[in-house]
C-alpha positions as CSV (number, residue, x, y, z in Angstrom):
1,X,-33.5,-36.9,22.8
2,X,-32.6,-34.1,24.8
3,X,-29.0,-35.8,26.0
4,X,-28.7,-36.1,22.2
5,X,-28.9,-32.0,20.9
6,X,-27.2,-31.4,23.9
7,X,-23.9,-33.4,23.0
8,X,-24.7,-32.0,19.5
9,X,-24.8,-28.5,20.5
10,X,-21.2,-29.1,22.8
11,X,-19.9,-30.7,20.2
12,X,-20.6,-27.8,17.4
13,X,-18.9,-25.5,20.1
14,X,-16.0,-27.5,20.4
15,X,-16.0,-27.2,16.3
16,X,-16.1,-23.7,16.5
17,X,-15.0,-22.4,20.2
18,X,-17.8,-20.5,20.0
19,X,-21.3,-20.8,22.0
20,X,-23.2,-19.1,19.8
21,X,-22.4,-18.3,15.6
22,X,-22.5,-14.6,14.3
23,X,-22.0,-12.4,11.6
24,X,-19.0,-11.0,10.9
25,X,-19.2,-7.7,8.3
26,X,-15.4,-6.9,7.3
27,X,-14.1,-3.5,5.3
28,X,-12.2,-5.1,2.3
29,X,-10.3,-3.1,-0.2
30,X,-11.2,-3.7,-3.9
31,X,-7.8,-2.8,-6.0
32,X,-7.0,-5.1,-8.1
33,X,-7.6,-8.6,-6.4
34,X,-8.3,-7.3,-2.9
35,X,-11.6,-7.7,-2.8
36,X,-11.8,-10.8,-4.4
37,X,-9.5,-13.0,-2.2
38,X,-10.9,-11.0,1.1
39,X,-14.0,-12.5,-0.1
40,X,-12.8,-16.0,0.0
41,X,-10.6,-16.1,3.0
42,X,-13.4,-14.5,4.5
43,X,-15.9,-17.7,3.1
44,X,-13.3,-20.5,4.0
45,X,-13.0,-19.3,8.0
46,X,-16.8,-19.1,8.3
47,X,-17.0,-22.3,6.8
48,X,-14.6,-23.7,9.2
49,X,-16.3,-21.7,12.5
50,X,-19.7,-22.0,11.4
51,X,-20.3,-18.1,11.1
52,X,-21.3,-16.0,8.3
53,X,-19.4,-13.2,7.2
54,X,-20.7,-10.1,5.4
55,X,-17.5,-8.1,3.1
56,X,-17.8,-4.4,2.9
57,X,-16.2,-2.9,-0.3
58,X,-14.8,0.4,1.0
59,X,-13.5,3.6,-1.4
60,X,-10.2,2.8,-3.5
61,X,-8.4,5.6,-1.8
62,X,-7.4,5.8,1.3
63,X,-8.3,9.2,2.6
64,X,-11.3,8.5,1.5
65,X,-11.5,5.6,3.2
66,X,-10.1,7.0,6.4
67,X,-12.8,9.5,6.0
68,X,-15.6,7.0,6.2
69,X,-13.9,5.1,8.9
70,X,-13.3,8.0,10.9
71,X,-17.0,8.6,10.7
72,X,-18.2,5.3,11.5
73,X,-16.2,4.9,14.1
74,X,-16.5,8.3,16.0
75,X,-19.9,7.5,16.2
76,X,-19.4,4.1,17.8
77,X,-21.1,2.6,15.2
78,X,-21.2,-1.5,15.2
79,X,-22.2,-1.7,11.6
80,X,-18.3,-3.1,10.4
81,X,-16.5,-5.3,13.0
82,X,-13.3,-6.1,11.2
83,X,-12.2,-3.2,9.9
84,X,-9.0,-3.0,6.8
85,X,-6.3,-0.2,8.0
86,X,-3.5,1.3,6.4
87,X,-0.3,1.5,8.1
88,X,-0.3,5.0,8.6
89,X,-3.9,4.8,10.4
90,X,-3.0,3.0,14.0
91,X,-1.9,6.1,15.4
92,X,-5.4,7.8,14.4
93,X,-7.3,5.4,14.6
94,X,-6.0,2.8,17.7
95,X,-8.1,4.1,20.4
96,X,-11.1,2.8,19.0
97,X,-9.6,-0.8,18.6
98,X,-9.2,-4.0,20.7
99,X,-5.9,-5.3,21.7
100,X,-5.6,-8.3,19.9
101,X,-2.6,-9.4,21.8
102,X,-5.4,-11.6,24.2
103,X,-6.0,-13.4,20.8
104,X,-3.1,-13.9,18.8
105,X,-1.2,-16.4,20.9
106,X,2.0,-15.3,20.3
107,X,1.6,-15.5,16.3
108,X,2.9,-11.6,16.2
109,X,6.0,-13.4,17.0
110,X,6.0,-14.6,12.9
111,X,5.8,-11.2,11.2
112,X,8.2,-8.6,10.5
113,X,8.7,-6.7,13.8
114,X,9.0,-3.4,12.4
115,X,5.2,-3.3,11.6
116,X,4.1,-5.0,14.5
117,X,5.9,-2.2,16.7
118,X,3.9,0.3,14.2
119,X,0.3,-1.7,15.0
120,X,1.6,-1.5,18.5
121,X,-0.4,1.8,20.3
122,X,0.3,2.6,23.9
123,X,1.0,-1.1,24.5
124,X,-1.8,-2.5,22.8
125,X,-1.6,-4.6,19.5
126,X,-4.4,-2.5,17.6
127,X,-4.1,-4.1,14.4
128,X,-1.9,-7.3,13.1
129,X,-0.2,-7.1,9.9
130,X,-2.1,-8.5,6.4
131,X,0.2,-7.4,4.0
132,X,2.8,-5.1,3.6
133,X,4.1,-3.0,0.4
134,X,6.7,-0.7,-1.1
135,X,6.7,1.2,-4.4
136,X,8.7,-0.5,-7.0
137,X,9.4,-0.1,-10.7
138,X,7.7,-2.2,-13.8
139,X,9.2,-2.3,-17.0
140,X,8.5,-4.1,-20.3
141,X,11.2,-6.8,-20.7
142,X,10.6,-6.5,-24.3
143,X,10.7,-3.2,-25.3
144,X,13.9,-2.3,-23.2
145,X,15.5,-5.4,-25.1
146,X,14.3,-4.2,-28.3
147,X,15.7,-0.1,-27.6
148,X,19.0,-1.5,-26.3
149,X,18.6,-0.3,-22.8
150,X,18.8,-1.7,-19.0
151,X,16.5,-1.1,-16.5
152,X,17.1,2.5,-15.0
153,X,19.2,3.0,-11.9
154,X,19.0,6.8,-11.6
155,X,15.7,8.8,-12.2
156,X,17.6,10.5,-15.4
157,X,18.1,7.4,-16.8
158,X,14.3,6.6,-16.7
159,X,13.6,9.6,-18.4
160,X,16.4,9.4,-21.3
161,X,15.5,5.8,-21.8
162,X,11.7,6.5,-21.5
163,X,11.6,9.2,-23.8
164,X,13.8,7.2,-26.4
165,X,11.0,3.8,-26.3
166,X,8.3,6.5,-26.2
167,X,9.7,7.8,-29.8
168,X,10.2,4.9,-31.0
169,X,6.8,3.2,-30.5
170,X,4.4,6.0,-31.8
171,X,7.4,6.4,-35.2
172,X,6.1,2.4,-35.1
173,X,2.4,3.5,-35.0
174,X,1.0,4.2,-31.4
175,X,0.5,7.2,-31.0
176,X,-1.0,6.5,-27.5
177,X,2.1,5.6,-26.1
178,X,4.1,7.0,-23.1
179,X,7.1,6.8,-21.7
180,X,6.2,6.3,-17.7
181,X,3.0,6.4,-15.8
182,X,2.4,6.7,-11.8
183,X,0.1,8.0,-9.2
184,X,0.2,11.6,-9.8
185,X,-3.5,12.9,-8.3
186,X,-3.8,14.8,-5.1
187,X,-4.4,11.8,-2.6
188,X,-2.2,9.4,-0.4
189,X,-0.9,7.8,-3.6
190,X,1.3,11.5,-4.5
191,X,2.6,12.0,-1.4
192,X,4.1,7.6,-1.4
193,X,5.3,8.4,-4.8
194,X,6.6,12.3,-4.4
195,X,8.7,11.1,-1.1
196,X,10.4,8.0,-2.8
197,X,11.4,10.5,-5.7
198,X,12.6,13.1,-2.9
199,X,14.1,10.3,0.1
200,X,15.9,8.7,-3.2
201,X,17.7,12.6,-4.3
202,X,18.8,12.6,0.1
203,X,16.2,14.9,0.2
204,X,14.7,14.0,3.7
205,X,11.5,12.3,4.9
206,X,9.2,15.5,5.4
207,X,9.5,15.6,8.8
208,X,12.2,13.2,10.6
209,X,11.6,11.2,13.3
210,X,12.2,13.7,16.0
211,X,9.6,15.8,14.5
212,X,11.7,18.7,12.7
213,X,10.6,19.7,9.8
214,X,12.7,19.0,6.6
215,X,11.0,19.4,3.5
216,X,12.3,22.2,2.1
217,X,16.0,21.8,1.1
218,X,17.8,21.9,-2.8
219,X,17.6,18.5,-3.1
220,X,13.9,17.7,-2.4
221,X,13.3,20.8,-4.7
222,X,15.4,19.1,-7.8
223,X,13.7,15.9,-7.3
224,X,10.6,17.5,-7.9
225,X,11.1,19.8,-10.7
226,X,12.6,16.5,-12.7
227,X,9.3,14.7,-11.9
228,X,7.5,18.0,-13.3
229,X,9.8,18.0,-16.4
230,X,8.0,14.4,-16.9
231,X,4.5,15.7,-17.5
232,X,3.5,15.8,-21.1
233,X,6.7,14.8,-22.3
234,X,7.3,10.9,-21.4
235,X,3.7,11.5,-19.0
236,X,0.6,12.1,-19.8
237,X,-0.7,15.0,-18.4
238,X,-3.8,12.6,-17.2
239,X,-1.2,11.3,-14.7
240,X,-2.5,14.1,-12.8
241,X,-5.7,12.4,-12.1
242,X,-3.8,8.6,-12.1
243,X,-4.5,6.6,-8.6
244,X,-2.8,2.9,-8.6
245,X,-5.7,1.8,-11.5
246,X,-5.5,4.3,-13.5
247,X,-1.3,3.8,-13.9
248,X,-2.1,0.3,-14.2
249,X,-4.4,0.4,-16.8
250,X,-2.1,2.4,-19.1
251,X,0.6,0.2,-18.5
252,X,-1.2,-3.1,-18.8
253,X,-3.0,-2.2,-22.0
254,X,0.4,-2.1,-23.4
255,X,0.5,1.9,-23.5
256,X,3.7,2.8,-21.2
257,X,7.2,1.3,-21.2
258,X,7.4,2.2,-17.1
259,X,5.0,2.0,-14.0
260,X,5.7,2.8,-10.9
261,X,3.0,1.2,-8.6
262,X,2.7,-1.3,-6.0
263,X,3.4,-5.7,-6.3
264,X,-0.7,-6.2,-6.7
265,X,0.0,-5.5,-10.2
266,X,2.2,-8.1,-10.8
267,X,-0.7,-10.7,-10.7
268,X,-2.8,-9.0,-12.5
269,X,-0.5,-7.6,-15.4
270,X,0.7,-11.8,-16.0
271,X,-2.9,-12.4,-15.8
272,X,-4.5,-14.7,-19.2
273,X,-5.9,-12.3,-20.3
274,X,-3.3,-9.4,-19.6
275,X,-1.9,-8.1,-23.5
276,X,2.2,-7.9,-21.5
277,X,1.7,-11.3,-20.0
278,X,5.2,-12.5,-19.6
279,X,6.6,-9.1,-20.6
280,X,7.1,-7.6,-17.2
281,X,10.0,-6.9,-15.5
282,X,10.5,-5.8,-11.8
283,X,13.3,-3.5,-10.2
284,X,13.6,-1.1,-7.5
285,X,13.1,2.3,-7.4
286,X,15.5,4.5,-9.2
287,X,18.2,6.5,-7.4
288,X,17.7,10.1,-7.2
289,X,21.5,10.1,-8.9
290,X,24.7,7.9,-8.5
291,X,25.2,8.6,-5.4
292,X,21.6,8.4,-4.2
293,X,20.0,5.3,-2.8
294,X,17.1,3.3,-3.9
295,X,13.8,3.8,-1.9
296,X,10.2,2.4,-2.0
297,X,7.6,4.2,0.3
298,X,6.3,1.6,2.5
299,X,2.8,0.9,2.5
300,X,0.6,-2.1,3.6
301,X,-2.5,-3.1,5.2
302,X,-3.8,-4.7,8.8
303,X,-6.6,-6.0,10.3
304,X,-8.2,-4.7,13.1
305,X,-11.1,-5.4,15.6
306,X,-13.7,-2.0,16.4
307,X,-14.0,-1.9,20.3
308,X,-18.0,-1.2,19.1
309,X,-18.2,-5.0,17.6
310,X,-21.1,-7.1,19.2
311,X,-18.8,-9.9,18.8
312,X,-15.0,-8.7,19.3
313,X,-14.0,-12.5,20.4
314,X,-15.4,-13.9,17.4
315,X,-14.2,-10.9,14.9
316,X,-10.8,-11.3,16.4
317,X,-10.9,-14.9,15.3
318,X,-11.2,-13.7,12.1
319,X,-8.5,-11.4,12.0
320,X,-6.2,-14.0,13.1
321,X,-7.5,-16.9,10.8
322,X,-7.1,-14.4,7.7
323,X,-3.5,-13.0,9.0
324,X,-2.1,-16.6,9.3
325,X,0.5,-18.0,7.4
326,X,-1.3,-20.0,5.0
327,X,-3.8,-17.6,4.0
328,X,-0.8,-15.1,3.4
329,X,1.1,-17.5,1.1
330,X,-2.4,-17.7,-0.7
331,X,-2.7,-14.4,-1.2
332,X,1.2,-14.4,-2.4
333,X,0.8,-16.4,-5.1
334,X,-2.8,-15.9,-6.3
335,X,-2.7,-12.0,-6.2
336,X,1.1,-10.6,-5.6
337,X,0.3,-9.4,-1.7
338,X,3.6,-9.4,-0.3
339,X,3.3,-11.4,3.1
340,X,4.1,-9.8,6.4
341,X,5.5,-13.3,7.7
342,X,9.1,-13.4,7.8
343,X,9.1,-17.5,6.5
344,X,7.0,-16.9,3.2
345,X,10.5,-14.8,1.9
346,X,11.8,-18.4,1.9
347,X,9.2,-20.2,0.6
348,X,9.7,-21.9,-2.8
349,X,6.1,-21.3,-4.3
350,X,5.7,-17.8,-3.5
351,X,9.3,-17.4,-5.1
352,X,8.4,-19.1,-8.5
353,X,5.5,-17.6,-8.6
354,X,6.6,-13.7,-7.7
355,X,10.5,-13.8,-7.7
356,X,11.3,-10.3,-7.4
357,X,10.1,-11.0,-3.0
358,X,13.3,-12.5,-3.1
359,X,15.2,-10.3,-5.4
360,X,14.0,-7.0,-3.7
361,X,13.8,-8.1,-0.1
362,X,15.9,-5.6,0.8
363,X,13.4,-3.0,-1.0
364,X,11.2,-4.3,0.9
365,X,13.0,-4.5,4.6
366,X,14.0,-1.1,4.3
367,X,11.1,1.1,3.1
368,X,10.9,4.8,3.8
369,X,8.0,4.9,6.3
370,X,6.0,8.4,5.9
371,X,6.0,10.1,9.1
372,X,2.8,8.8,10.7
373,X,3.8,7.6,13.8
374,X,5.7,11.3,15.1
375,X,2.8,13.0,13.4
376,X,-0.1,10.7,14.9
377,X,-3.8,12.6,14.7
378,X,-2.2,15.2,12.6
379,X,-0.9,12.8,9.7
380,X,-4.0,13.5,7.6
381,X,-3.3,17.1,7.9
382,X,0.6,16.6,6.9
383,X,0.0,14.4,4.2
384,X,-2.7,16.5,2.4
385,X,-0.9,19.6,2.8
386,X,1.9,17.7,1.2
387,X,-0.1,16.0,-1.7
388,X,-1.2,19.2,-3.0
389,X,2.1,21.0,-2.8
390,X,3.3,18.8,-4.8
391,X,0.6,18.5,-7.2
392,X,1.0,22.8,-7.4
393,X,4.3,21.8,-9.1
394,X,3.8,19.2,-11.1
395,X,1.0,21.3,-12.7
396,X,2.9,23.9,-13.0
397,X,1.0,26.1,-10.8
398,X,4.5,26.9,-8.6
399,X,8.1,26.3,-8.4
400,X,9.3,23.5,-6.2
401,X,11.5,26.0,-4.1
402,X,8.6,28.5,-3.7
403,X,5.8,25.3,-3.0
404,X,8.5,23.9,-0.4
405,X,9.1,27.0,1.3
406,X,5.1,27.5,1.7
407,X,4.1,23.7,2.5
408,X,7.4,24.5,5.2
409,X,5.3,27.8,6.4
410,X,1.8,25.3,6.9
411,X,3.6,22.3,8.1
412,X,4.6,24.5,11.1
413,X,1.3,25.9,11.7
414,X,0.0,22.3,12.2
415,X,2.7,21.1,14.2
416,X,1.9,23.9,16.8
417,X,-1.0,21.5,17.3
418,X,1.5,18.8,18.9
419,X,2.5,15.9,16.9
């Protein structure tokens, strides 16, 4: 009897690789999707390992999510293991992560370098790569057909040829139409969206990647006073309060003729029960003007293991079973979450199912990064001084000359704290 549990108990172990089963709890986003398919990928590897997994929904936005996690994990707290990062956190957060590096086996190898060098703090792999993002434009297919137009390539061109489908749908009768919505509140969401409109004008990063300061210049100022000229004209003046959910609720109602937001809303706006389903189109980015470029910010999420976990092996399992190729081409095709694994760009289902990873693949390779890494612990402090700077002029509260020269004034007072 007892020869018998025994070779039951090594065999379970050999099942699982683990001596002994635990519980997992993981930080899971909940826009759109997310939460939903962290659920299940979650629920299929404890099926497979025999553990039990408890999901965490965590807030929407990300500083205040990196407020939370800042305060759990200062405090060494165990109470979330696997924890859902952005990819501007692993310089401010790292030091309280593993390296996963003992636990990937090389499969770090398989996603797009770029990010792993960005998870990669003082040598150690703090988080591996989930999925990754960059800002691009929605349109309705229909509409622009109907008006005569083309998808925009400059940011003037979005505005003539909003503000013409804007006219022309509340003469037909909806009066709560608009021309273009985005992420215009005072969060991480502004400043992706305010430095794709200023990078796209030449206008500079913020800070470049030696750490000079290069905000305020004539050409970051002109992109924002155009996006100003936007509100309550082809943008509501809500947009000020907009995160991704709010734009996307606009647009997918059937109530905007642009979006700017991020590929989760492709999924969900081609949804059954979505009013635009099959009405969507996809391009990059405007340019800031002929002989501007094209930019997305880049955004994206890891995974990473807290050095406070009771069960860092086991969590780390985790990480790598729900970062693994399969479970990325899943999440591709069931919710629009652009992989981080080079081979999915070439892989037939994803591409029927969400062509424009092919079409903008380029978009998506060369993403304007924010400046986290030369910034590290003082990113929060960059970010938010930049977020409400530009919300001062989009509100109309300042000039984009005077609120550059002024964000230029604070920026330098931060930096004296070595980034």
């Amino acid at each position: 009897m007892f020869r018998r549990l025994l070779l039951a108990a090594v065999a379970s172990i050999a099942a699982t690789g683990f001596a002994h089963a635990a519980e997992i709890a993981i930080s899971c986003g909940a826009v759109g999707t997310e939460l939903e398919l962290c659920k299940s990928g979650a629920e299929a590897w404890a099926k497979k390992t025999g553990n039990t997994v408890k999901v965490v929904s965590t807030p929407n936005e990300t500083n205040e999510r990196l407020a939370l996690y800042q305060q759990l994990l200062s405090a060494g707290a165990s109470d979330i293991d696997v924890f859902q990062i952005d990819v501007i956190w692993p310089g401010i957060l790292g030091s309280h992560f593993i390296d996963l590096a003992p636990y990937s086996k090389g499969a770090e190898k398989d996603h797009f370098p770029a990010i792993v060098a960005n998870n990669t703090v003082d040598g150690k792999l703090v988080a591996m790569p989930w999925f990754t993002d960059a800002g691009v434009l929605y349109y309705r297919k229909d509409l622009l057909e109907k008006y005569g137009a083309q998808p925009p390539t400059t940011w003037q061109e979005l505005t003539d040829t909003a503000a013409k489908i804007q006219e022309g749908e509340r003469k037909a009768g909806n009066d709560k139409f608009w021309g273009f919505v985005f992420q215009g509140k005072a969060y991480e969401g502004l400043t992706c969206d305010a430095l794709e409109w200023i990078d796209s004008f030449g206008g500079g990063t913020i800070i470049d990647e030696k750490g000079a300061i290069t905000v305020n210049n004539p050409k970051a100022a002109a992109a924002l006073t155009l996006a100003a000229s936007w509100i309550g004209k082809i943008v509501p003046d809500g947009v000020l309060n907009y995160g991704e959910e709010e734009a996307r609720g606009v647009f997918q109602s059937g109530n905007a003729a642009f979006m700017r937001n991020w590929p989760y809303a492709w999924a969900l706006g081609n949804g059954a029960d979505s009013p635009i389903k099959g009405k969507i189109g996809v391009a990059a980015l405007p340019k800031g003007a002929t002989d501007g470029k094209n930019t997305g910010t880049l955004g994206g999420w890891q995974l990473a293991v807290s050095k406070y976990s009771k069960s860092p092996e086991i969590a780390a399992d985790l990480v790598m079973y729900l970062a693994s190729l399969d479970v990325q081409k899943s999440r591709a095709i069931k919710g629009s979450f652009e992989p981080t694994i080079v081979a999915l760009y070439q892989d037939k289902e994803v591409l029927t199912d969400v062509p424009f990873f092919g079409s903008l693949q380029s978009t998506f390779l060369n993403a304007v990064a924010r400046p986290s890494k030369i910034t590290g612990a003082n990113y929060n402090k960059v970010s938010n001084a930049f977020w409400n700077a530009v919300h001062n002029v989009l509100s109309g509260k300042a000039k984009a000359e005077d609120s550059l020269a002024q964000l230029e004034s604070e920026l330098k007072r931060i930096k004296r704290s070595h980034w």
